[in-house]
C-alpha positions in Angstrom: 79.7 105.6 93.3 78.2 102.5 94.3 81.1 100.2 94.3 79.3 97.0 95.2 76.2 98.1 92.6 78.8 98.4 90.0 80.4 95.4 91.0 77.1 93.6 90.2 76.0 95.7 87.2 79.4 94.7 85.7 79.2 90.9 86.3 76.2 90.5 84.8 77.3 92.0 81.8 80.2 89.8 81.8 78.0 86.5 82.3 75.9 87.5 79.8 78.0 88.8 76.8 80.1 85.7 77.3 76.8 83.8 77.6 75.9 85.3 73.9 79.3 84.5 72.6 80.0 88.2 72.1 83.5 89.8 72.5 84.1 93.1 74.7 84.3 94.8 71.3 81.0 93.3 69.9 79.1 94.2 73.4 80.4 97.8 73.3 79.5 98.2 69.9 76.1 97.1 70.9 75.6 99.3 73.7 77.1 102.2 72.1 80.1 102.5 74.2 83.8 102.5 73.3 85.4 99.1 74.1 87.7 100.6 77.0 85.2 101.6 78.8 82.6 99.1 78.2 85.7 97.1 79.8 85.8 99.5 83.2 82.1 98.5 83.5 82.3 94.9 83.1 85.0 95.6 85.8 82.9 97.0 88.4 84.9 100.4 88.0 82.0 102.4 86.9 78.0 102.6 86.6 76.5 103.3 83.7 74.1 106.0 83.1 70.1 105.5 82.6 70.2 104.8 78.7 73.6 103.2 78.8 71.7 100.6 81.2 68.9 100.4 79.9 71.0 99.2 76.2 72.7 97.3 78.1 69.6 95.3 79.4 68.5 95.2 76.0 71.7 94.7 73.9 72.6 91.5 76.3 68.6 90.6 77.0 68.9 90.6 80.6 66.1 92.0 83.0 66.9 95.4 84.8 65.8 93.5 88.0 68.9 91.0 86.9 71.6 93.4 85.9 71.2 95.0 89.4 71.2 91.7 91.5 67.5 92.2 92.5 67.0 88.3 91.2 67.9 85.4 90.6 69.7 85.0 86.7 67.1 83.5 84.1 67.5 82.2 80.8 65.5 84.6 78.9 65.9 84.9 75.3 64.3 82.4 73.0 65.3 78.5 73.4 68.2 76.8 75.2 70.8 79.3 76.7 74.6 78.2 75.7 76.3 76.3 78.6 79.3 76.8 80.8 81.3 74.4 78.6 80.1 75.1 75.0 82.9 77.1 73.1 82.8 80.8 72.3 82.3 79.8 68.7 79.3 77.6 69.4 77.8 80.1 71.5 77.9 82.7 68.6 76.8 80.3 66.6 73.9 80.0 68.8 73.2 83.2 69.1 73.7 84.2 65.4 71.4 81.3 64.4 68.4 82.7 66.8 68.8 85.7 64.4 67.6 83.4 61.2 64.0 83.3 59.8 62.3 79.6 59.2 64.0 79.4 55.3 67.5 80.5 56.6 67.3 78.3 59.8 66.1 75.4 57.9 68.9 75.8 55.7 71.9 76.3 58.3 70.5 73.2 59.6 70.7 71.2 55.9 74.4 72.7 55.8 75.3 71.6 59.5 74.0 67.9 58.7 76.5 67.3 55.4 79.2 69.0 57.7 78.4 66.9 60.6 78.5 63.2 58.2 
């Protein structure tokens, strides 16, 4: 094994389930792994196979060229990407609310306002 590859491989994971706002649990379940071992890859202790990556890349919305260090991170996805500092629950907030249609955006959006006053 490729210990530095897998190194890489599972960094990027990390960075960008925790960029989503997803738990371990919630990325495995996405990828179709079981959470212990979706936690040895985000570890660096093993490489995933060819359709285990490419879920990965899809499940998490980074670029194959990303996930294996070949460039620099983007932003992909649609709209602003979470920050650094934005807690786990805005982030899946975020990302939930990039899930919504026009009617059920517009209307998260009416019940954030009356929260927000």
């Amino acid at each position: 094994m490729d210990q530095d590859l897998a190194i890489t491989i599972g960094t990027t994971a990390r960075a960008a389930r925790e960029q989503m706002g997803l738990t371990r649990t919630d990325a495995a379940a996405r990828v179709g792994l079981v959470p212990p071992v979706y936690s040895r890859l985000e570890r660096g202790q093993m490489l995933p196979s060819i359709p285990t990556f490419y879920r990965l890349c899809t499940e998490l919305k980074v670029s194959p060229e990303e996930m294996l260090g070949l460039t620099e991170p983007s932003h992909g996805g649609k709209g602003p990407r979470a920050k650094e500092d934005d807690t786990p629950s805005l982030r899946r907030l975020l990302y939930l609310a990039r899930k919504l249609d026009g009617e059920q955006l517009e209307a998260l959006l009416q019940v954030a306002t009356v929260m927000a006053r």
